[in-house]
C-alpha positions in Angstrom: 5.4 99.6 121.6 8.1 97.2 120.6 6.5 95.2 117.0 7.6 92.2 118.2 6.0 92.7 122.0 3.3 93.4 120.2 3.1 90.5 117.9 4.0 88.1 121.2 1.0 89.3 123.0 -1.7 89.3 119.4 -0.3 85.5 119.5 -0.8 84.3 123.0 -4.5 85.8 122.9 -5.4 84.1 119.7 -3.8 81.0 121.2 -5.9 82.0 124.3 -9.3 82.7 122.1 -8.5 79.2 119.8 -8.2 77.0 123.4 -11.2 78.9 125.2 -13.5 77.6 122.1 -11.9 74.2 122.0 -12.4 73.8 125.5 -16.0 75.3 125.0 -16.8 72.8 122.4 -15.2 70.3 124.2 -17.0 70.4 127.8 -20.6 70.7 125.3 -19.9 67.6 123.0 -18.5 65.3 126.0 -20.3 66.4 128.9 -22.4 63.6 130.6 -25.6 64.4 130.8 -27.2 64.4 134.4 -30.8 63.0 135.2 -32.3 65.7 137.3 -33.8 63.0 138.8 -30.9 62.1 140.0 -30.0 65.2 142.5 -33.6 65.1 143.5 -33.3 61.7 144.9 -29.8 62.9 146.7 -31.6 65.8 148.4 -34.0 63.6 149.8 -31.5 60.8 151.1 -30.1 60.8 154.6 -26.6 61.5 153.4 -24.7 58.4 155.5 -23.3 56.7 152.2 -23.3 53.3 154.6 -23.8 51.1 151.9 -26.8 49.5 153.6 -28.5 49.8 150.0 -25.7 47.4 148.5 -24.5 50.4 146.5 -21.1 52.0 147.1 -22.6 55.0 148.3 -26.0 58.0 148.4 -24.6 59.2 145.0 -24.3 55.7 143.4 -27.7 54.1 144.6 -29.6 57.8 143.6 -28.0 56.7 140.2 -29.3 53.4 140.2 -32.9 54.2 141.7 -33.2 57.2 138.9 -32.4 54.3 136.3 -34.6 51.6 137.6 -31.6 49.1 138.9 -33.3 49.5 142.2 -36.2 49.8 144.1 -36.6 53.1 146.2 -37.6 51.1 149.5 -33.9 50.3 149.5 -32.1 53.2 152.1 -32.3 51.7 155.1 -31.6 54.3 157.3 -34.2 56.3 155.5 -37.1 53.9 156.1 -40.7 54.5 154.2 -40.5 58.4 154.5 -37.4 58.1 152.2 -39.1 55.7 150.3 -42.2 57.3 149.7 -40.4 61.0 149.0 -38.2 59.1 146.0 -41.2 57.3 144.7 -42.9 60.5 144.5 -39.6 62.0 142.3 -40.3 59.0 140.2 -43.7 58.9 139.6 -44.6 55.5 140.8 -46.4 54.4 143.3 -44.4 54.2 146.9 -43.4 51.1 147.9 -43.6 49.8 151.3 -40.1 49.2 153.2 -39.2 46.2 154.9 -39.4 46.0 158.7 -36.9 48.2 160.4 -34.1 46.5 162.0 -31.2 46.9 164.7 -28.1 45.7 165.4 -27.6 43.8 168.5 -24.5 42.3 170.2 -24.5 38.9 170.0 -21.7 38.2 172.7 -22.1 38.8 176.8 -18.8 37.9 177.6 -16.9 41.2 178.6 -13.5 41.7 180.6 -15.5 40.5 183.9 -16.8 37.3 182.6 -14.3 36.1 179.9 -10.8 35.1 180.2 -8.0 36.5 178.5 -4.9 34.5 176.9 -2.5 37.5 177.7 -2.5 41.3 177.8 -2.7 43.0 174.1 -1.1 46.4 173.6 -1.2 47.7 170.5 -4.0 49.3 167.6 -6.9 49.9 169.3 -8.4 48.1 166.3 -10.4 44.5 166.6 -8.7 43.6 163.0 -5.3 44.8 164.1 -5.7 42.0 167.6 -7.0 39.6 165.5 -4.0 39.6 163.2 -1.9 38.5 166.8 -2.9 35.0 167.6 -6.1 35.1 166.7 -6.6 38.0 169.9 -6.3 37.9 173.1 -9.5 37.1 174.3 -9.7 33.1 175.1 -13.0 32.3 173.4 -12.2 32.5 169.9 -15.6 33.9 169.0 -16.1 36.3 171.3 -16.1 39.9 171.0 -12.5 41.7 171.2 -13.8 44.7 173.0 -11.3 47.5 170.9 -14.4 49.4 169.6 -14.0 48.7 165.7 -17.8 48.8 165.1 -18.3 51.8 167.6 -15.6 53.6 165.1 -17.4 52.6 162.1 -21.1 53.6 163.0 -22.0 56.3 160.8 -24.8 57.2 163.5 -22.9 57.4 166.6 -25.4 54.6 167.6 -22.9 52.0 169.2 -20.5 52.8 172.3 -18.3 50.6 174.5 -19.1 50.3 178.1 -16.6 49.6 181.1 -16.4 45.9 180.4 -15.3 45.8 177.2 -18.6 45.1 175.4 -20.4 47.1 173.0 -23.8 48.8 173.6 -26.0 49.7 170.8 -28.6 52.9 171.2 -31.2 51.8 169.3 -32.8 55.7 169.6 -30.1 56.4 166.8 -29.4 53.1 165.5 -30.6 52.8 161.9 -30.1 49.3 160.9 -27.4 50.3 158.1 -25.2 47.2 158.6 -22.1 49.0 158.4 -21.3 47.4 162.3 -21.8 44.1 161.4 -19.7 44.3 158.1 -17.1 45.8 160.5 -16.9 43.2 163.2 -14.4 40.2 162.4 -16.0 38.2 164.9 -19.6 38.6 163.7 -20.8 38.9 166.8 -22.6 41.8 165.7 -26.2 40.9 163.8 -29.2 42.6 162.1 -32.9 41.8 164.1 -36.4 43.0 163.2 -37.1 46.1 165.9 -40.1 44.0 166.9 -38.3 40.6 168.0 -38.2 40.5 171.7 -35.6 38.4 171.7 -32.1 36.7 170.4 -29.1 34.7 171.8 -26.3 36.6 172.8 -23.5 34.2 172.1 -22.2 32.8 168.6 -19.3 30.0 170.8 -19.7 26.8 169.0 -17.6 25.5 171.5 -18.4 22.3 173.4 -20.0 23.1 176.8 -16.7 22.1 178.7 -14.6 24.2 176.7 -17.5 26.8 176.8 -17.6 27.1 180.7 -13.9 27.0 181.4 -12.7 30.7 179.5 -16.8 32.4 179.7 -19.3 32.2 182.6 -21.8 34.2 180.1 -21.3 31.5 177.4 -24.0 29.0 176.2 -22.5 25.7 177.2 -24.9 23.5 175.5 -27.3 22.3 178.3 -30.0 21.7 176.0 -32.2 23.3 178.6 -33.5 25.5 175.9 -34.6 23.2 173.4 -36.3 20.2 176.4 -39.6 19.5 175.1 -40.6 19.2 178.5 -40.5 22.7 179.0 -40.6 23.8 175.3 -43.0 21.8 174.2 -43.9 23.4 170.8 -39.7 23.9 169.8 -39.6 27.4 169.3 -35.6 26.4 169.5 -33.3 24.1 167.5 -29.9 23.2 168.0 -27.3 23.5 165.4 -23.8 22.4 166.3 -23.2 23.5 169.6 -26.0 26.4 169.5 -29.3 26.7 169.8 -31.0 29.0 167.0 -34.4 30.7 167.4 -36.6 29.2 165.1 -39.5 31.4 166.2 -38.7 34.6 168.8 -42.5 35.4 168.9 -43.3 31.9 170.0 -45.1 32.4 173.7 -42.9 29.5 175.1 -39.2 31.9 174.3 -40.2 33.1 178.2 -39.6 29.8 179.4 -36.3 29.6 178.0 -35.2 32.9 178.9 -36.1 32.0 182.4 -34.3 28.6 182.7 -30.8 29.5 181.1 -28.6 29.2 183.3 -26.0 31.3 181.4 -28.7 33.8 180.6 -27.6 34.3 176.7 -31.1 35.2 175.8 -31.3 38.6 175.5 -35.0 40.3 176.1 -35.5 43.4 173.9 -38.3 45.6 175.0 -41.8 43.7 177.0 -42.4 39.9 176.1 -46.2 40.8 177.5 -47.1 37.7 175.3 -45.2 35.4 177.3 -44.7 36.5 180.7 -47.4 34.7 181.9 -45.7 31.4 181.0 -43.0 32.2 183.2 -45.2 32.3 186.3 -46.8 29.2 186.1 -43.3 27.3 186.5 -42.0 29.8 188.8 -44.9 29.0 191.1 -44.5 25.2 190.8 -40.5 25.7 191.2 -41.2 27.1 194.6 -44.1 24.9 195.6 -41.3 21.7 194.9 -38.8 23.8 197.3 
């Protein structure tokens, strides 16, 4: 073999030898170590790196749990069986997770019942419209109907029906957040799963102005919050809305009954409160 061949390929694998134990070295003085704890807690998570935790992802909040930054009651879509499972990892004792929650739509005014200002055609994105005019939809709160928070769900858990409007499935909905972050509008909110009951509309539009662009809008009647029939003011009004003060409150069936826009949404059986429905019901049609 040609000595200098020779001497070219002796080089190159001492070069090769001296860099393979450098690199070796290397990777053993600088290598982060890894709390096994750590990929216990990832194995264990539901994997949907929402954010719902307030961390930027699964990976980043099993980081902050193993270290004691967080609580492990903090994955929401992961509820107490997470919770307890991590808390086991750790070795403390499981702590109990707040009430489960899901998103609900805060907005009834779809393509039949609110008026547009003219015809958009372009992203399909509720960011993109707003960026033209504020949208096209005449209420300037209501929801733009291009499916931005059905895009964003991590679950699948949100889908847009015929009129524009967003429907949550609450079978798959995990409370996460990630919709309402989504939604310019905010028409999208976080509820307990046990309230039976919210207001569907965010306008704080005068009543006029309310009535002329959405016939599902809350025009401020006041209905809601009339002692005469509310007697114990589960309701408030702020601005131009009424806010629930209580949902549980017995007397909610009473204003669910008399709004005349019907913005009170009923979520599940108000067994509590149906009975004070029928009482004024009767009476209504004993005055007729």
């Amino acid at each position: 073999m040609d000595p200098t061949l020779l001497s070219s390929i002796i080089a190159l694998g001492g070069l090769g030898l001296i860099f393979g134990v450098g690199l070796a070295y290397a990777a053993q003085k600088f290598a982060v170590k890894v709390d096994p704890k750590v990929e216990q807690i990832l194995q264990v998570l539901p994997g949907a790196n929402c954010g719902a935790c307030g961390q930027p992802g699964c990976s980043a909040f099993a980081e902050a749990v193993a270290a004691g930054r967080v609580p492990p009651n903090k994955c929401i879509p992961g509820g107490q069986d997470t919770a307890t499972k991590i808390a086991a990892i750790l070795g403390v004792t499981a702590v109990d997770s707040e009430e489960p929650k899901v998103a609900v739509v805060q907005c009834r005014g779809g393509k039949q019942e609110a008026k547009e200002r003219f015809i958009y055609q372009g992203i399909e994105d509720c960011h993109a419209a707003l960026l033209l005019a504020g949208g096209s939809k005449a209420c300037r709160y209501g929801c733009l109907g291009l499916g931005s928070c059905a895009k964003a769900c991590p679950f699948d858990a949100i889908h847009m029906n015929d009129n524009g409007l967003p429907v949550v499935d609450e079978d798959k909905c995990t409370g996460c957040g990630v919709c309402v972050l989504t939604c310019p509008r905010g028409i999208l909110a976080l509820v307990p799963k046990s309230q039976p009951v919210f207001l569907a509309c965010v306008s704080q539009d005068k009543g006029k102005e309310v009535k002329s662009i959405c016939s599902a809008g809350c025009f401020t009647c006041k209905i809601c919050v009339n002692p005469k029939f509310l007697p114990s003011e589960p309701i408030e009004m702020i601005g131009n809305l009424p806010k629930i003060k209580d949902p549980y409150h017995p007397e909610m069936a009473v204003a669910v009954s008399k709004c005349p826009s019907k913005c009170f949404v009923v979520r599940g059986k108000m067994e509590a409160v149906e009975s004070a429905v029928q009482p004024d019901e009767e009476q209504s049609q004993q005055e007729g």
